[in-house]
C-alpha positions as CSV (number, residue, x, y, z in Angstrom):
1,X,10.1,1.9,-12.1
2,X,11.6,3.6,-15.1
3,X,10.6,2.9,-18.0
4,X,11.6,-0.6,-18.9
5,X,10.5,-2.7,-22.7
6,X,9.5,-6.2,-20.7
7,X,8.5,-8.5,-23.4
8,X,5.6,-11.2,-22.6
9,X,6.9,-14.5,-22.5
10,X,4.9,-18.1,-22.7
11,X,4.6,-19.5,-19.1
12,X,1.8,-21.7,-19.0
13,X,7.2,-25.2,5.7
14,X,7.2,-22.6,8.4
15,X,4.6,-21.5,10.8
16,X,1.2,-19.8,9.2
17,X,2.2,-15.9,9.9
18,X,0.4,-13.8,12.5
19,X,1.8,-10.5,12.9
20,X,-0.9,-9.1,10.1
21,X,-3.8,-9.8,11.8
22,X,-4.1,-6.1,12.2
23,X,-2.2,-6.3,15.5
24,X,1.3,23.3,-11.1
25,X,0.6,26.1,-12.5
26,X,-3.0,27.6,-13.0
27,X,-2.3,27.8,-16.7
28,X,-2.0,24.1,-16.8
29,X,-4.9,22.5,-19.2
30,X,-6.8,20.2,-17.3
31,X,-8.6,16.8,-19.2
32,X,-11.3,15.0,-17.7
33,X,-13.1,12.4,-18.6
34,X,-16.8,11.7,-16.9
35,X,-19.7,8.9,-17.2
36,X,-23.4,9.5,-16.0
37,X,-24.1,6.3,-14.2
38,X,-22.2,3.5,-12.3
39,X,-23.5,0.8,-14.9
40,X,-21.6,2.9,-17.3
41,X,-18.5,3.4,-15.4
42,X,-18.2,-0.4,-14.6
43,X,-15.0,-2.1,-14.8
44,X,-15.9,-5.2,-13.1
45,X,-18.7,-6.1,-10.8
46,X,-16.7,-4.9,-7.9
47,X,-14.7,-1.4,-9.5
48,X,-16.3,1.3,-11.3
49,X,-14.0,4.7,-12.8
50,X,-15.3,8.1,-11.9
51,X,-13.3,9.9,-13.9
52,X,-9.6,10.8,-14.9
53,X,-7.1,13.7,-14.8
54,X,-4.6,14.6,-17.1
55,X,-4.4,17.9,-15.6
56,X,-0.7,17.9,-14.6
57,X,0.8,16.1,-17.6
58,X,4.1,17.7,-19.0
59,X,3.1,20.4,-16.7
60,X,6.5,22.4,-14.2
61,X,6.1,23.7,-10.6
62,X,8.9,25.6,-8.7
63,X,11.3,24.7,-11.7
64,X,10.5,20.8,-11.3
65,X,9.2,19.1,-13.5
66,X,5.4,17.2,-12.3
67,X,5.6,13.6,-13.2
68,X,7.4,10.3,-13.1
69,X,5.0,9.2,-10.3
70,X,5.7,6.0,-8.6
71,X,3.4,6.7,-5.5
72,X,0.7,8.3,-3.7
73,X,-0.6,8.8,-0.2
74,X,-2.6,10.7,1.8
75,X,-1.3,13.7,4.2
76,X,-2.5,14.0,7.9
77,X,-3.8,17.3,6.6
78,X,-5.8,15.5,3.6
79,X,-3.4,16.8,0.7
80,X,-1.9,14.0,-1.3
81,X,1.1,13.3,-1.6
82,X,3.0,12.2,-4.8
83,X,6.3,10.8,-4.8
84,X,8.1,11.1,-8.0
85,X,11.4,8.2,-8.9
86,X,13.5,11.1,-9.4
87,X,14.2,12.1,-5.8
88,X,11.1,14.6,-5.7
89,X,7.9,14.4,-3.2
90,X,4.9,16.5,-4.2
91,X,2.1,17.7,-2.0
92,X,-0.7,18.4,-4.5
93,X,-4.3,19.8,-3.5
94,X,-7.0,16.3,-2.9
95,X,-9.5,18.2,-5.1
96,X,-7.7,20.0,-7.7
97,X,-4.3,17.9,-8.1
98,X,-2.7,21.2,-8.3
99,X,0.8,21.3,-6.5
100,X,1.4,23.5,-3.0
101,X,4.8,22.0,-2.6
102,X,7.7,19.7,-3.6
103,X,10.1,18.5,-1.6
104,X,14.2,17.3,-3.1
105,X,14.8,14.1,-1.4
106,X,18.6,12.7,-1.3
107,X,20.2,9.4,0.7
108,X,22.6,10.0,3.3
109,X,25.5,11.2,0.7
110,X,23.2,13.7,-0.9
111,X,23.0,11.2,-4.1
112,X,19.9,10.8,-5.8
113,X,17.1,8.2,-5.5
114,X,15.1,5.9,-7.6
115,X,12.3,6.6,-5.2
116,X,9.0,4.1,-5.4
117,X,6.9,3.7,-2.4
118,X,5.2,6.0,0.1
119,X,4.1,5.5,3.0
120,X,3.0,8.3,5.7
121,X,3.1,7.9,9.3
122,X,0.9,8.8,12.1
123,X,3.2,11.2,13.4
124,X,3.7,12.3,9.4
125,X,7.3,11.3,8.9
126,X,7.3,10.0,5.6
127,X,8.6,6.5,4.9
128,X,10.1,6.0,1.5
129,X,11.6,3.3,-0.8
130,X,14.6,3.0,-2.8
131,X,14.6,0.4,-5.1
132,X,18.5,0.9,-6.1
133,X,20.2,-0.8,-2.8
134,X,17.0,-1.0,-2.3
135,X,16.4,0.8,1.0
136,X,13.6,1.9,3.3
137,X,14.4,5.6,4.7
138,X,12.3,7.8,7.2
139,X,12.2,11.3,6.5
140,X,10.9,14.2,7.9
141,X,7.9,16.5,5.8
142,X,11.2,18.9,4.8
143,X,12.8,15.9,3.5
144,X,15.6,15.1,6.5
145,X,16.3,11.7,6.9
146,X,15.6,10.1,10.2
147,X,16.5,6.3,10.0
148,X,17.0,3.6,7.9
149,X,15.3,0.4,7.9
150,X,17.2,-3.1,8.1
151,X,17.3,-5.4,4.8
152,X,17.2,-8.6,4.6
153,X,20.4,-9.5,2.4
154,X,18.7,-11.6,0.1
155,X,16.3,-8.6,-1.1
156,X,19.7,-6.5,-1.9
157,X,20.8,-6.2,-5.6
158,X,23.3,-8.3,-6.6
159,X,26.3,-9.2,-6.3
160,X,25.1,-8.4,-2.5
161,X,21.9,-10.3,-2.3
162,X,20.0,-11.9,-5.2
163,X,17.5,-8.8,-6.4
164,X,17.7,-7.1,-9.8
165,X,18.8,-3.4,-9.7
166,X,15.0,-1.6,-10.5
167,X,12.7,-4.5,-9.9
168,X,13.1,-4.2,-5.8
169,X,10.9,-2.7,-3.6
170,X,7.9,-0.7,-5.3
171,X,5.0,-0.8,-2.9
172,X,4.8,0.2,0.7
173,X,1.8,0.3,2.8
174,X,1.6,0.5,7.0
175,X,-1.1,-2.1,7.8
176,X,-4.3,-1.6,10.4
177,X,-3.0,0.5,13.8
178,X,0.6,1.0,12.0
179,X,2.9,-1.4,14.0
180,X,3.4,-3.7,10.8
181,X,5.1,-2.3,7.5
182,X,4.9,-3.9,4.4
183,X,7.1,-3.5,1.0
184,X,6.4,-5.6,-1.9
185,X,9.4,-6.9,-4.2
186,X,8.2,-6.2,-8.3
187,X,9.7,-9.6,-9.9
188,X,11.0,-12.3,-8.2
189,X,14.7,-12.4,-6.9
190,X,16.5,-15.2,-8.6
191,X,16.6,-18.7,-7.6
192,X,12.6,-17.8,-6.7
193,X,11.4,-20.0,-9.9
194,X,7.9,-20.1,-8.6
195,X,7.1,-17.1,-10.2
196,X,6.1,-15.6,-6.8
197,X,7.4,-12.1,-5.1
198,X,8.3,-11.5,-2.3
199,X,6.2,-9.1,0.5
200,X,8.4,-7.9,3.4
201,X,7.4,-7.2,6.8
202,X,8.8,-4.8,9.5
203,X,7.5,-3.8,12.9
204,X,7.3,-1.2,15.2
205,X,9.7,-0.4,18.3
206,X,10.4,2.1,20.6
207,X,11.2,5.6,19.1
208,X,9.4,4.4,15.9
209,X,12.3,2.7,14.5
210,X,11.5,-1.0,12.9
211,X,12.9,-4.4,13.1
212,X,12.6,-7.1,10.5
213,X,9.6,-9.4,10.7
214,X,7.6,-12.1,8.8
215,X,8.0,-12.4,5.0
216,X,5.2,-13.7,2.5
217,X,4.9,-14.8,-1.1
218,X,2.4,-13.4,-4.0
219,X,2.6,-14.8,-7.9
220,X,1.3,-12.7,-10.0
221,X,-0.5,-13.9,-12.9
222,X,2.3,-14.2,-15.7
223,X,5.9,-13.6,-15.6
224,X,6.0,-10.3,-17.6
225,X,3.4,-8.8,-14.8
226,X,5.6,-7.4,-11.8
227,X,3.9,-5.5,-8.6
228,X,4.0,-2.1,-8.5
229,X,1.9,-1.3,-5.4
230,X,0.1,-2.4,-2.4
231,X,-2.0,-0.6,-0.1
232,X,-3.6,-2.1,3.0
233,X,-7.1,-2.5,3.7
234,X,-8.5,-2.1,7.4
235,X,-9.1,-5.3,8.1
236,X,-5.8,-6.4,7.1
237,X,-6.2,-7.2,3.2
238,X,-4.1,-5.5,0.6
239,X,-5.0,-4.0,-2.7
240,X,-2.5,-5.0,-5.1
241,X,-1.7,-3.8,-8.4
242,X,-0.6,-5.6,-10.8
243,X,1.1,-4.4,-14.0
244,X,3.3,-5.1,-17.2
245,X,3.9,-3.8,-20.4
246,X,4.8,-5.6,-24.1
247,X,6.1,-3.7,-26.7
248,X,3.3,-2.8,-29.9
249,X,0.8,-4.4,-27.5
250,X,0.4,-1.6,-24.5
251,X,0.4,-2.0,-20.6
252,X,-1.6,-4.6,-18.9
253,X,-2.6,-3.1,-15.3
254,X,-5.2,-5.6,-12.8
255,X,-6.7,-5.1,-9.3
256,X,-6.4,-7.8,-6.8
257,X,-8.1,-8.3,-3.7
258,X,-5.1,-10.5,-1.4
259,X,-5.4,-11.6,2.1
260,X,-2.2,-12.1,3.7
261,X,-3.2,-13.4,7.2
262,X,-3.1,-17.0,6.5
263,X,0.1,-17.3,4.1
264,X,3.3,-19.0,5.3
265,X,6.2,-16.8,6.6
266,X,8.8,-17.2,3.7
267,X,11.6,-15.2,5.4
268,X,13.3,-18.5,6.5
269,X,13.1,-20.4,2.8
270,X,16.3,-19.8,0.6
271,X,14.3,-20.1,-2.5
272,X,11.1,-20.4,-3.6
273,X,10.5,-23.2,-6.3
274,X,6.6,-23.8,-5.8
275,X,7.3,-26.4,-2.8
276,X,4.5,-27.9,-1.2
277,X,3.8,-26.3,1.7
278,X,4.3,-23.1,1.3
279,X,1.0,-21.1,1.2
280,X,1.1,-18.3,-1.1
281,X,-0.7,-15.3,-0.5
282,X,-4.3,-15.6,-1.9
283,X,-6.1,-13.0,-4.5
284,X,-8.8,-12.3,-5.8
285,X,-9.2,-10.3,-9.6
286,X,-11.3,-7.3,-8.9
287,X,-11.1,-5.8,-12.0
288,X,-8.3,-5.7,-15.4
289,X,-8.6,-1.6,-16.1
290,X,-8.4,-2.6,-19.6
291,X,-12.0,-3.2,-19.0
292,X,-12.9,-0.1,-18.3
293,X,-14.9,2.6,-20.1
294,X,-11.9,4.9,-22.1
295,X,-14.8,7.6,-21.0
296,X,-12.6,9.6,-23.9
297,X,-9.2,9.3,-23.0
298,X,-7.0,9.1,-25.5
299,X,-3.3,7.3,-25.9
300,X,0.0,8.3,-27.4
301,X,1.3,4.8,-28.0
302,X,-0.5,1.2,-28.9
303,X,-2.8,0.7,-25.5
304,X,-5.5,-2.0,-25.2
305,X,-7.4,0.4,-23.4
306,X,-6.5,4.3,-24.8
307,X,-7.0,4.9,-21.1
308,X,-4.4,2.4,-20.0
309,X,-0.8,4.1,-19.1
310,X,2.2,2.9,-17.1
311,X,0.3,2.8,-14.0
312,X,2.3,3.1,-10.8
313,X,0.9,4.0,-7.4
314,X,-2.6,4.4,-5.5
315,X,-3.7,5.1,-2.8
316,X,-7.0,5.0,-0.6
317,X,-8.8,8.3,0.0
318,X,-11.7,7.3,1.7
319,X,-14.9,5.1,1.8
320,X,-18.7,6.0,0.3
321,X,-21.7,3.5,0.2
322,X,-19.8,0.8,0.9
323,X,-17.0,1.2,-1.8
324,X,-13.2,2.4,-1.3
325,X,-12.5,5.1,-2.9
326,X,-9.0,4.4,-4.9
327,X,-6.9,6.9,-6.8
328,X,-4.3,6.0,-9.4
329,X,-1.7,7.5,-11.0
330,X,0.4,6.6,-13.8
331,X,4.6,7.5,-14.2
332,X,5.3,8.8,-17.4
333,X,9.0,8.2,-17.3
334,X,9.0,11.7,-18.8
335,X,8.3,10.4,-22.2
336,X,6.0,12.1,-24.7
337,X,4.4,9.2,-25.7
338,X,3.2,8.6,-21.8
339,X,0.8,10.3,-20.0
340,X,0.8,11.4,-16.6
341,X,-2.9,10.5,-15.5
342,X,-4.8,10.3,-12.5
343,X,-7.9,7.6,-12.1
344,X,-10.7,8.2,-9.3
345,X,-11.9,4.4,-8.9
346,X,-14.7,3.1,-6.5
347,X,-13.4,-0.4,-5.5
348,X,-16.1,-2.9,-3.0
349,X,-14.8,-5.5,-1.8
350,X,-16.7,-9.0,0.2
351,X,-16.5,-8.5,4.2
């Protein structure tokens, strides 16, 4: 999402769902923060912080410039890849962050995107949102597009559906044997005066196109706090990020543990007013990053946490000793009082 001033405010039935049940230049100065010991590096019980990367802030490659990161994933070849909201996908090197490759991205009229989630699949087509309609494209790794997903119409922006132009769809994960597709709304559409936001569903068919599916609701914690990824788990939990920002104050960025499986499908409600019935998705808080060790990172604006930034997407790269390895990144809207930064974060989580 681009960057937006949201103020905090003062806020103090269908059949349970079942289709998730897992059916850069070398010149570039590199900072990087380090701790000696997980007790050290604890942000919670359950998440610890390596280390971070600032290696690729304000940084150019190929004449683009390497930022504005809304999401990450991880290439069939092991390279991540970055999508930027300005219509740009990165393929930067898993060790060094370094770029090898970026990639213009366009819709089908050769306009621009306000690109936000990422989503590879298995046969590496890349599946990307656009939260201006919004829109779920497929393209191919040299940026053709392929196909468009369906909508549901109340998820468009108004005066077509009931969605706010840049608070639509901002995370996109493929769930456990990639025949389920999630996107996650970032606020709430209106008429939704729960609070909650929307999680869309789509599955597979032949010739890898997808068809609509189940829909589910997540709160998060406060009104100002929107959703700015999701990642799936393998046995059919998400990772969700939570994240906000209030002018003088800083960003405020959590990590939730959320198990879809058992929440009501909400794609046949109208709206969403905290109803009886209706099962919201559960969480759990694995860890607020404010709580983290700054291990030395520094911030160009008021941050409760100088190593707190505008995070945006993450990924999984991998499991060790019985934690996920996570990785962050944060967009910096191209501003020079943001930082693009990366965050290497060991997450556990209860079987």
């Amino acid at each position: 999402m681009r960057l937006r001033t949201v103020l905090a405010t003062t806020t103090a039935g269908l059949a349970a769902a079942t289709c998730l049940t897992a059916a850069g230049p070398a010149t570039a100065v590199s900072t990087t923060g380090t701790a000696n010991s997980l007790t050290a590096n604890a942000c919670s019980p359950s998440v610890s912080i390596d280390r971070f990367s600032d290696a690729l802030d304000k940084t150019t490659y190929d004449g683009t410039f390497v930022g504005n990161f809304s999401a990450l994933a991880v290439d069939k070849d092991g390279s991540i890849a970055a999508l930027e909201d300005r219509s740009s996908l990165f393929d930067l090197n898993a060790k060094t962050l370094q770029p090898k490759r970026v990639v213009p991205l366009a819709d089908e009229n050769g306009a621009a995107l306000d690109s936000e989630g990422l989503a590879i699949d298995r046969d590496g087509t890349r599946l990307i949102t656009s939260e201006t309609e919004p829109s779920i494209r497929r393209y191919s790794a040299d940026g053709k597009i392929l196909d468009r997903l369906p909508v549901p119409s109340s998820l468009l922006v108004a005066p077509a559906g009931r969605a706010v132009s840049n608070q639509t769809f901002e995370g996109l994960t493929l769930l456990p044997g990639g025949h389920t597709l999630l996107a996650s709304m970032e606020y709430p559409i209106a008429g939704d005066t729960s609070g909650a936001v929307r999680f869309q569903t789509w599955t597979r068919t032949k010739g890898d196109h997808f068809k609509l599916a189940a829909q589910y609701a997540y709160k998060p914690d406060a009104t100002f706090l929107g959703v700015p990824e999701v990642q799936a788990l393998p046995d059919g939990r998400l990772l969700v990020l939570e994240r906000g920002f209030t002018s003088g104050v800083g960003n405020t960025v959590r990590l939730y543990l959320a198990d879809p499986r058992h929440a009501t499908n909400t794609s046949g409600i109208d709206t969403l007013t905290g109803q009886p019935g209706v099962h919201l998705i559960k969480k759990t808080l694995l860890a607020d990053i404010a709580d983290c060790p700054t291990l030395g990172a520094t911030a160009k604006q008021p941050q409760p946490n100088p190593l707190l930034d505008n995070i945006e997407g993450m990924v999984i790269t991998g499991r060790e000793k019985g934690r996920y390895k996570v990785l962050l990144v944060s967009d910096d809207n191209q501003n020079e009082v943001q930082t693009t930064r990366f965050y290497y974060l060991r997450v556990r989580v209860t079987p």
